[in-house]
N, C-alpha and C positions, 0 to 999 in steps of 0.2 A: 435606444438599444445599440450597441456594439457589439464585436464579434471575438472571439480571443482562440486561441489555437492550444489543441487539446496533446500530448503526445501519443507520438505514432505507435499502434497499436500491431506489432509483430505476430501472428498465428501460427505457432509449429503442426505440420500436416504432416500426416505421413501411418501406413498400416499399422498393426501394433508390433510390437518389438524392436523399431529402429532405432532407438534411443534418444526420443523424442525427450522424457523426461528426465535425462540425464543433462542433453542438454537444456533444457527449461532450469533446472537446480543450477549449472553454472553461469546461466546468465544473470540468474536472480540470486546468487548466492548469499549475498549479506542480509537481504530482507527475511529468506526462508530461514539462516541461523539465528536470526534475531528474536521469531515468534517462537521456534522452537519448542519453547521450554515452558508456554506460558498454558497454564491449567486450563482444561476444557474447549481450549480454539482448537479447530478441526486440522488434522494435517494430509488431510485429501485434498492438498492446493490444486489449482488450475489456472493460479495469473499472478502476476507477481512483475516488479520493478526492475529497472534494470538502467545503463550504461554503457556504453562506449566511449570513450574521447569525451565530446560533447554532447553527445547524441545520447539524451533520457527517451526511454520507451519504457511500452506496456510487453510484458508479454503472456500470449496464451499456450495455454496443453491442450490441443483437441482433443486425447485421447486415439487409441487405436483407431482408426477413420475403415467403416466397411461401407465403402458407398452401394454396395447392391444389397444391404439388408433389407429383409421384408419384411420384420418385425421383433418384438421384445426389445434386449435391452442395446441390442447394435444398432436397431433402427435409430432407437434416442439417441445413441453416439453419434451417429452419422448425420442426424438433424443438425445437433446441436454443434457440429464441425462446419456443418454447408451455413449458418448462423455466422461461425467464425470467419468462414472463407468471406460471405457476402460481405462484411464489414470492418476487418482488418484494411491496415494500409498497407500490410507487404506479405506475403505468404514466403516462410519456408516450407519445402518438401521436402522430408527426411526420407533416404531410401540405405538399403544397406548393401553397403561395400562387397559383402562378402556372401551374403545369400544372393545377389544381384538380379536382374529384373524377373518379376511376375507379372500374374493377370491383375493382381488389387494395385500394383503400380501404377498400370498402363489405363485401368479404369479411375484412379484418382488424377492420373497425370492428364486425362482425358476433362475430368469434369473442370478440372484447374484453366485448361486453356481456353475454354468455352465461357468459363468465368470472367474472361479480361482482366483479371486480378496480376499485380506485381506480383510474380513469383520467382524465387534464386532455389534452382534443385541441390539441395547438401547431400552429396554422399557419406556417409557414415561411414564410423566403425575402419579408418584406411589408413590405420596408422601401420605404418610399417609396408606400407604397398607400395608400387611404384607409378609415379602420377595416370602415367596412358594406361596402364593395362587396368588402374580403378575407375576410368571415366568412360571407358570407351563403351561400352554396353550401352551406357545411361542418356548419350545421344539420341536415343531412338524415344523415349521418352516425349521429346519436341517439346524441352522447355528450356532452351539453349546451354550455353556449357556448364557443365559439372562443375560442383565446388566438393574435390575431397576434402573431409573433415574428419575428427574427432573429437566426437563431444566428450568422453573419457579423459582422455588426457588434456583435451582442448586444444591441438593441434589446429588451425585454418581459424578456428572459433573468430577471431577478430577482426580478423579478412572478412568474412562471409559477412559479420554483423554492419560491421562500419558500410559496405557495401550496399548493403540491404538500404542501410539509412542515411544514404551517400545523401538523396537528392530535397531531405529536409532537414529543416532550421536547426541547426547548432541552439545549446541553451549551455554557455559556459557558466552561468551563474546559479544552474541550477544546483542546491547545495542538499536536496530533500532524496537525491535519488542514490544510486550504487553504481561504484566503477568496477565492475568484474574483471578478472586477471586472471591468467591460462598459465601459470608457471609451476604447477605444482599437480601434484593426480589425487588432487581430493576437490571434486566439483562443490561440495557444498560447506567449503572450506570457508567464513568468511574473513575480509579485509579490514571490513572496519564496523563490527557488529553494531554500532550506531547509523552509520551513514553518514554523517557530518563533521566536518572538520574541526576538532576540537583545538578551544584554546592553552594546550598545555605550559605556554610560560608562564601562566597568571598564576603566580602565588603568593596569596593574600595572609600571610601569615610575620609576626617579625623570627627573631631569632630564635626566640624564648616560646614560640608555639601561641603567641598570643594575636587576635583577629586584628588588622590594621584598623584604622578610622573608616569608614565609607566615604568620605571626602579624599582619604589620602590619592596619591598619585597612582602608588600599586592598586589604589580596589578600582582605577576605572582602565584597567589593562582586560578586563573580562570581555570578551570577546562577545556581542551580540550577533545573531544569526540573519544575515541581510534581509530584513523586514521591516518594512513600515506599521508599528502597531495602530497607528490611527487611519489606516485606512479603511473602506469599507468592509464591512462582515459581508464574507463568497462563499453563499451558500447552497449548498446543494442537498435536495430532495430524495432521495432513493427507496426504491422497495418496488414489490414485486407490484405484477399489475396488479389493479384494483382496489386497490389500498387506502385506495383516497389524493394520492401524491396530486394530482390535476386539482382536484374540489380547494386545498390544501390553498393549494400553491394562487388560483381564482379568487381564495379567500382572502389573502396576506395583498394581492393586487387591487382589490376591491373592486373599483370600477374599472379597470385593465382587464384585457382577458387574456389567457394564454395562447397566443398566436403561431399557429404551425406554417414556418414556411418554405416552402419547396425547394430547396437549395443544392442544387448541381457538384458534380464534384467531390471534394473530400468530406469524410467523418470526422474531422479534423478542427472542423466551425461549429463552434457554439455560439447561440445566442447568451447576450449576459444582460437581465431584465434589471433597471434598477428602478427603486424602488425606498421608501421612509415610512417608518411608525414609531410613535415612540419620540421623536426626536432621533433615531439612530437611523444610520443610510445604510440600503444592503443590496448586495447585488445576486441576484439568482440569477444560477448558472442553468439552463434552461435545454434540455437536448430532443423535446418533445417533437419539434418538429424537421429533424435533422437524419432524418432514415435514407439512408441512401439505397436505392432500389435495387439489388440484387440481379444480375443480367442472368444466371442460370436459375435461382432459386427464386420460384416464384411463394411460398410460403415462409415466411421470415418473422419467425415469432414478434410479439409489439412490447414482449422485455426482450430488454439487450443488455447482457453482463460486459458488455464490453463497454458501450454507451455510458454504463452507469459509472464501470470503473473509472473514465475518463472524466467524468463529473466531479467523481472525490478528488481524481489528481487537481483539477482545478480551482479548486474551494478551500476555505480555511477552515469551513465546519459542516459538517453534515449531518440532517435530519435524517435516520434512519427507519422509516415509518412501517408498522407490523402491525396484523390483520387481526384483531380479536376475534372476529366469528369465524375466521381459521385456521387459528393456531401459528406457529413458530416452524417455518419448515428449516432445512440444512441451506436453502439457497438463503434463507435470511444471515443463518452462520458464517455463509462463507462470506457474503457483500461486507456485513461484520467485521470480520477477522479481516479483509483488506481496507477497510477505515481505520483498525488497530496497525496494520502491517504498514499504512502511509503516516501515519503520526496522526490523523486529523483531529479535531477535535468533532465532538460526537452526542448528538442528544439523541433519545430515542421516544416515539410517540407510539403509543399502540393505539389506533383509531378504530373509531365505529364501537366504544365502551358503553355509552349508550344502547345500543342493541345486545346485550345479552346478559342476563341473568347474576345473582354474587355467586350462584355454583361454577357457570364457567368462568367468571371472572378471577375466581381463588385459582380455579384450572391455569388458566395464560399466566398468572404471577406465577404460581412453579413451574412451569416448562420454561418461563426467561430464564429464571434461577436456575436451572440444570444444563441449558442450552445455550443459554449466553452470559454465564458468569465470567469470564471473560472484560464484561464490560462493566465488572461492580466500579468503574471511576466516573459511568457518565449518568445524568440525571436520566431516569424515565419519566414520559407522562403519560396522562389515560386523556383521550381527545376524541369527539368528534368534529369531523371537519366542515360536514355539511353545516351543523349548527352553529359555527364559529367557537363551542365549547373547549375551554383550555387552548387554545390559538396564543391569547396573550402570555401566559405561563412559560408557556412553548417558546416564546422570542425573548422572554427574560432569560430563561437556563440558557439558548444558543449564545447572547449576550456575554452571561455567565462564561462560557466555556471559552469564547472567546479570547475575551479577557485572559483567562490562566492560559493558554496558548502562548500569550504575547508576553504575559507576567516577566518583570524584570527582578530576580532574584539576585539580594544582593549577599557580598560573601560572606561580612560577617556575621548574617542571621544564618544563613545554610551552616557554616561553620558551629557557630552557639547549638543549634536545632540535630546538627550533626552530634557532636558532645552530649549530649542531653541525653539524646536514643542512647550512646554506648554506653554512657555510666549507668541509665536504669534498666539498661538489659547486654550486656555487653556479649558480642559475638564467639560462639564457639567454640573452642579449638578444634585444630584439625592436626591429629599428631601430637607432636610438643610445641606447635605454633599455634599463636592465637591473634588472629587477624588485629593490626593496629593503624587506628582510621584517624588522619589528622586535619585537616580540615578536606572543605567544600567548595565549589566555584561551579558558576552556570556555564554551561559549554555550548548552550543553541538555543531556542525557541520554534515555539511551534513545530512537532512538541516539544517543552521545556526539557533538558537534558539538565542535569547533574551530576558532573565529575569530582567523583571523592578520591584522595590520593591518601595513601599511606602504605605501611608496609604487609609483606606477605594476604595482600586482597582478592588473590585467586582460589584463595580458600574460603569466601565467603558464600554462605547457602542459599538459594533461590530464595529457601523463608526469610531471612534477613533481609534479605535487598527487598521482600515485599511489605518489611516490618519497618525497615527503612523509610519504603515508597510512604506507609503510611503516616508517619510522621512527619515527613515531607509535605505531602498532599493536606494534610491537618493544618500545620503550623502556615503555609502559604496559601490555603482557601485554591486550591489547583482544581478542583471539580469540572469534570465536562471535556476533559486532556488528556490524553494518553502522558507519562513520566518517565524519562529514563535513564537511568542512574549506570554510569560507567566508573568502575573500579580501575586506579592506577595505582599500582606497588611502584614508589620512587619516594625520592630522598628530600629532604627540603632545601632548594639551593640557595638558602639565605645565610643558611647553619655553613652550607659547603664553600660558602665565599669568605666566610672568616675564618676557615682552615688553612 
């Protein structure tokens, strides 16, 4: 067993209305424009990717924090924030500039420093103020000096963050996250709705619009996304408790057992179980025994949405594991919709199928179908775990999925594949324009990315690009992979060098 380091997990804190969520939307911006648009995923986020320099993190939305509630639906807010606070690695306090301190300050500001917890207090909302007369109240607080900000126009925004995450590891290689940018007054503006840096000189076409050789010199300019495909499958387990994910996981180790060990220190350390079946090596990504104890909160739920989020960031594939004899709740949605929002590739197990009836059984198949269509790319199975039932199925599809994660798509079948879709259903118009799509090229992996260029392609409809995906996904056996196809309106400069 070895250990690997998970990223640090930010917590914005603070009562409701200081623009906690405003700023969450411009940290996370490319990720939140990204899913947007995609049918049935919930947009009640609450965590979400983010950037600095080099500095990839997590970030949470506590929600409005009333730490004296005594019940209903504030008491859960406030549980599930002291959750946040115990197990983050840096706390922001949002407080606002301009209504300036209360009693719900002084009592969050209170439970914060009793926590031991890293916290940097962000003044809000100070755009247009002058530094001392925005800070000087918020001394009294006793969580050292004020950082004015604005999350609106994102004024300090980079100061505060880079700061936050001065005192852990740099990840300049990491190419899966988002680099947020404060130069504009639209927070949820994104930079680069993929994430990844695409290879745009690669044009694999000659003059005449026809596909180079795939030996030629031009088709090995495509750009691969710095990944070793043959490394081990990094999988990680998620779902809510009881689900089975321990029985699960005791099963695939056989004679191993899942070992909790006490480990001091940061949330930061996973254990990584490795592990062979099949002839295939995999490593589980293992957080079971990694709870670090909370010095104010002595109740500390035994799910952790944080834990888990940090699991997918670490993993190439995730078993997403859901409760037949309890149905499909919103926390399964949302775990969901951050396996789609980080690219991961994705299998999903409903266990314990065995215990319940073909009435409920028909029941759990329409509520995936309504609740998490969504994820019509990744295989389901029906498993129980106690019994080792459907186990091996299970490590085929992750296999499966794998694989089209790492898939090296070459241009000129995407190209041929590309042509094909237009001619037997060709795109639109929009206006007196009609979208003209001339070839294809992979721009990343895991997930596989597909950059189509040709002219006027901002007028192409969400259904197309999902009529696209599926001819895509078809023709390439891509099953089990999030897909994602970016549109460039440009010119062919093969054409434009013999001008």
């Amino acid at each position: 067993m070895s250990s690997i380091l998970f990223k640090p997990v930010v917590a914005l804190v603070g009562r409701a209305n200081v623009g906690k969520s405003t700023l969450f939307n411009r940290i996370t911006r490319s990720r939140a424009a990204l899913v947007a648009n995609i049918p049935g995923l919930t947009r009640d986020r609450h965590y979400g990717e983010g950037r600095v320099g080099d500095h990839p993190f997590i970030a949470v939305d506590t929600g409005g924090f009333e730490p004296v509630a005594k019940d209903g639906i504030l008491l859960e807010m406030a549980r599930q924030t002291e959750q946040a606070i115990a197990e983050a690695d840096v706390v922001i306090f949002l407080v606002d500039a301009r209504a300036g301190v209360n009693a719900h300050d002084h009592e969050i500001a209170r439970l914060l420093r009793k926590s031991g917890q890293r916290v940097f207090l962000a003044v809000n909302k100070a755009e247009g103020m002058r530094y001392g007369s925005v800070t000087a109240e918020f001394h009294e607080l006793g969580l050292g000096e004020p950082h004015p900000i604005s999350a609106s126009h994102g004024d300090g925004v980079v100061d505060l963050i880079e700061l936050a995450l001065a005192d852990f590891e740099t990840s300049a290689g990491d190419e899966d996250v988002n680099t947020f940018a404060v130069d504009d007054n639209d927070p949820g503006e994104p930079q680069n709705t993929q994430g990844q840096a695409l290879s745009g000189e690669a044009v694999l076409i000659d003059a005449d619009g026809n596909p180079l050789p795939e030996d030629s010199e031009a088709s090995k300019t495509t750009k691969d996304a710095k990944v070793d495909p043959h490394h081990r499958v990094k999988l990680a387990i998620v779902g809510r408790p009881n689900v089975g994910k321990s029985t699960l996981i005791n099963t695939l180790l056989g004679e191993e057992r899942v070992i909790a060990f006490d480990m001091p220190g940061t949330t930061r350390d996973a254990i990584e179980i490795e592990f062979e079946r099949g002839g295939v090596e995999y490593t589980l990504i293992d957080t079971a025994g990694l709870r670090r104890r909370g010095k104010v909160f002595e109740t500390v739920e035994k799910f952790s949405v944080i834990k888990t989020l940090q699991a997918i960031e670490a993993s190439n594939v995730v078993v997403l594991m859901l409760d037949a004899e309890n149905g499909i709740s919103d926390q399964d949605a949302h775990i969901a919709g951050f396996v789609l929002e980080t690219g991961r590739a994705l299998v999903v197990a409903i266990n314990k199928w065995d215990t319940i009836d073909s009435e409920q059984r028909e029941l759990t198949q329409r509520e995936f179908d309504r609740k998490l269509r969504f994820l019509s790319f990744a295989r389901m199975h029906t498993t129980s775990a106690i019994k080792g039932q459907g186990v091996n199925a299970l490590l085929k599809s992750v296999n499966a999925a794998h694989a089209a994660a790492f898939a090296k798509l070459s241009t000129p079948k995407l190209t041929r594949v590309l042509q094909a879709a237009v001619e037997q259903q060709p795109p639109p118009r929009k206006g007196i324009f009609r979208p003209k799509m001339r070839y294809a090229h992979q721009g990343g992996q895991n997930p596989p990315l597909i950059v189509v260029h040709g002219n006027a392609l901002d007028a192409i409809s969400e259904s197309y690009r999902r009529y696209l995906e599926t001819r895509f996904r078809t023709e390439f056996k891509l099953d089990g992979t999030p897909l994602r196809i970016e549109f460039k309106s440009s010119h062919n400069p093969y054409i434009q060098g013999q001008k």
